[in-house]
C-alpha positions in Angstrom: 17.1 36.4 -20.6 16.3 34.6 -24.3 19.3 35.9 -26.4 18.9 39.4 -28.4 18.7 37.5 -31.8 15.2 35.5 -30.1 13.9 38.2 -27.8 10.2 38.3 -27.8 8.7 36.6 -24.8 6.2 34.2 -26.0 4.5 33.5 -22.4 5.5 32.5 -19.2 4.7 32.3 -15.6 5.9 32.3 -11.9 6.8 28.6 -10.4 7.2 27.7 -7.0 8.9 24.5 -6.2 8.4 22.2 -3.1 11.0 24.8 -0.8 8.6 27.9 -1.7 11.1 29.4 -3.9 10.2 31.3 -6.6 11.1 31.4 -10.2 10.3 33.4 -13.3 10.2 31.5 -16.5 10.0 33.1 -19.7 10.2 31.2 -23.6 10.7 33.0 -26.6 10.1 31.2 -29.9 13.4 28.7 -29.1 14.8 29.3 -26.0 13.6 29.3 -22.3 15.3 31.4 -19.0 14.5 31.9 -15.7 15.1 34.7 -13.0 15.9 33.4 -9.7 16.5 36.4 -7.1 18.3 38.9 -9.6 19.8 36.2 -11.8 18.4 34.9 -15.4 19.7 31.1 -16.5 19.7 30.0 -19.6 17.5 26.9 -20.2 18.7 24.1 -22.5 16.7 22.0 -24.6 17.9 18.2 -24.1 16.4 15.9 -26.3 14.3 13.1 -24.8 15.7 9.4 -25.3 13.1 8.4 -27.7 13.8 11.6 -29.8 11.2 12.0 -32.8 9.4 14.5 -35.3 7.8 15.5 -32.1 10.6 15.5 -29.7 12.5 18.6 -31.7 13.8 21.8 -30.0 11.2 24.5 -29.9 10.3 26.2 -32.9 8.0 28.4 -35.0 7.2 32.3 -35.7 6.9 34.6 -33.0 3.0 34.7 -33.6 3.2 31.5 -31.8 2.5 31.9 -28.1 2.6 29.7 -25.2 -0.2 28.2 -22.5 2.0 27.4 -19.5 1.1 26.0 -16.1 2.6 23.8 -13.5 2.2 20.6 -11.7 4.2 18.1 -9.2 6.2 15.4 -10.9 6.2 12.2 -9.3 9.6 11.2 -11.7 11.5 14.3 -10.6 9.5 14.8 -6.8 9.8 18.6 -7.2 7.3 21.2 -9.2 7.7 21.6 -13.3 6.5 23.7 -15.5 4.7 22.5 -18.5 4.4 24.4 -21.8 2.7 23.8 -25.3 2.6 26.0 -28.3 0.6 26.5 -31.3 2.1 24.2 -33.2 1.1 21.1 -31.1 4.3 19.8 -30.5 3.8 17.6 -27.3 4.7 19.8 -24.7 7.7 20.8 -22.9 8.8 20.8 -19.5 11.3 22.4 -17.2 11.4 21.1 -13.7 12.2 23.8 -11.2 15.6 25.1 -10.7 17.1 23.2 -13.8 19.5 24.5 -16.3 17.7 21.8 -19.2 14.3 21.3 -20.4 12.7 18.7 -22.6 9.4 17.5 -24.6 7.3 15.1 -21.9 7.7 11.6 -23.2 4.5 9.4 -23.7 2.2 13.3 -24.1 0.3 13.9 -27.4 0.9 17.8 -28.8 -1.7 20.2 -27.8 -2.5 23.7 -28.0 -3.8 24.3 -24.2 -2.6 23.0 -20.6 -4.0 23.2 -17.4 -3.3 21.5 -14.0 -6.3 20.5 -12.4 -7.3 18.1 -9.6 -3.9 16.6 -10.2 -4.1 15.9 -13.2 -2.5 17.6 -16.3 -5.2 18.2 -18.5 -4.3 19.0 -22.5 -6.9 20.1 -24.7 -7.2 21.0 -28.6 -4.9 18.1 -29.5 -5.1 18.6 -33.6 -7.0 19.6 -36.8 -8.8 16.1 -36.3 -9.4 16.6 -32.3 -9.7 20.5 -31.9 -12.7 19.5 -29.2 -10.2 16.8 -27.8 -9.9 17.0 -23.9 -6.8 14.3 -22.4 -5.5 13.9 -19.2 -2.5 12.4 -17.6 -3.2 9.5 -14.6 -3.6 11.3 -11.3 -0.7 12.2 -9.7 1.6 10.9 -12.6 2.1 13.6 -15.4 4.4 11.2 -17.5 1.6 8.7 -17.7 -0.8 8.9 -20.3 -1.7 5.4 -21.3 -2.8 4.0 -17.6 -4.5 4.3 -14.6 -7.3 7.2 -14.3 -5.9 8.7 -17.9 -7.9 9.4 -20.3 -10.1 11.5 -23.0 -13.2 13.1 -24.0 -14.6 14.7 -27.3 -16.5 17.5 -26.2 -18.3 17.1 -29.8 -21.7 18.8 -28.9 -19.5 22.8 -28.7 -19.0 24.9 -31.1 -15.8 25.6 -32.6 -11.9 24.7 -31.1 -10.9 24.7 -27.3 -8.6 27.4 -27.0 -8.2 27.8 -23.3 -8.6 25.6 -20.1 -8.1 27.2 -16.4 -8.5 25.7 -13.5 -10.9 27.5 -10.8 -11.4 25.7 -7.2 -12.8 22.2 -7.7 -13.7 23.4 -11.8 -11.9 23.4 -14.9 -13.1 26.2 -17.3 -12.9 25.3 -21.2 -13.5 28.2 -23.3 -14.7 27.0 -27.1 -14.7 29.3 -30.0 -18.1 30.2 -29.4 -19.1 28.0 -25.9 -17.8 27.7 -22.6 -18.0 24.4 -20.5 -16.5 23.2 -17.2 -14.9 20.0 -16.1 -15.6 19.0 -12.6 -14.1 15.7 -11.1 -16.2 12.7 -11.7 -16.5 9.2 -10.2 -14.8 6.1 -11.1 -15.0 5.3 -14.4 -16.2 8.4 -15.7 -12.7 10.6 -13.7 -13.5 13.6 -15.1 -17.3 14.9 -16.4 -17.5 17.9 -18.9 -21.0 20.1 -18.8 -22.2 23.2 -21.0 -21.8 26.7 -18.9 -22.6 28.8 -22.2 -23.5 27.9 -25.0 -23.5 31.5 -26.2 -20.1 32.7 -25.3 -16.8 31.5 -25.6 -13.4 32.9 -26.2 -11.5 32.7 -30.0 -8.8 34.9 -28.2 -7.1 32.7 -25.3 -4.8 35.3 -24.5 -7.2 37.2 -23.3 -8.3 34.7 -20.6 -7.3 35.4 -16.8 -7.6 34.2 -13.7 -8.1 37.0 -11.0 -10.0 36.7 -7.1 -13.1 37.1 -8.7 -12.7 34.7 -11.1 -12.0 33.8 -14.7 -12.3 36.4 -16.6 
């Protein structure tokens, strides 16, 4: 597990790569490790090739918590798990089974992630574009700048995104005070974003799960 020194766990989740085997991956404020069968791993940060303000090892207080999911990578052909932070740093990600993680290249910093449809979908992207939903080209979570990428400002809600969760063929974004849905849409458009509630939303993301009855 995270050293004693950085011990808090920040957020996490259960991956499954492409042979069905499972791993839990856990981040404190710096570090990441995983338990496969009754063994934790370290996790390494390795800096991406173009390193930058952005590309820096994980950071920040341990008020900071994580939004994790996971998604195939075309680059590595296996599962990774993709994490951002409060901070908006672009996020990080950990293919399965490996011993390093780094930021993914070409991805703007975000507060929330979400795999949906096959896309990765990051929303709340700064203090300029807290309505900001972006999303990677289908089937390509290293592209951001081509094919079906793209954006929407969700300007009409009311305060920030602060959580987005996929459920079947929707993607639920819960606002400050609103709650909307993404639903796949047809060429150009990709992906179309309606009102659910305009009266409710979520300021506490945390609080946000997914169970077999639904997002709660």
């Amino acid at each position: 597990p995270p050293q004693a020194s950085d011990a808090r766990v920040l957020g996490g989740l259960e991956v499954v790569d492409l042979a069905g085997v499972r791993y839990a991956l856990i981040n404190s404020t710096t570090s990441l490790a995983y338990l496969s069968g009754a063994t934790w791993t370290g996790v390494a940060f390795l800096a991406a090739a173009s390193s930058g303000s952005q590309q820096l090892p994980p950071g920040g207080s341990v008020s900071d918590y994580w939004d994790w999911t996971q998604i195939y990578s075309d680059r590595a052909d296996q599962i990774m798990a993709v994490g951002v932070k409060n901070l908006r740093y672009v996020p990080y990600a950990w293919v399965a089974g490996a011993t390093t993680f780094s930021a993914l290249t070409g991805a703007p910093g975000a507060r929330c992630v979400a795999a949906f449809d096959n896309y990765l979908v990051l929303g709340n992207l700064d203090s300029d574009r807290p309505q900001r939903v972006q999303w990677s080209d289908r089937g390509s979570a290293s592209s951001w700048t081509g094919g079906l990428s793209g954006f929407e400002d969700l300007l009409q809600a009311k305060g920030e995104i602060r959580r987005i969760v996929p459920l079947e063929n929707r993607c639920i974004v819960f606002f400050d005070d609103e709650t909307w849905y993404g639903t796949s849409g047809e060429f150009p458009s990709v992906l179309r974003f309606t009102p659910l509630d305009t009266t409710v939303g979520c300021p506490y993301p945390r609080t946000v799960v997914s169970t077999p009855q639904g997002v709660l």
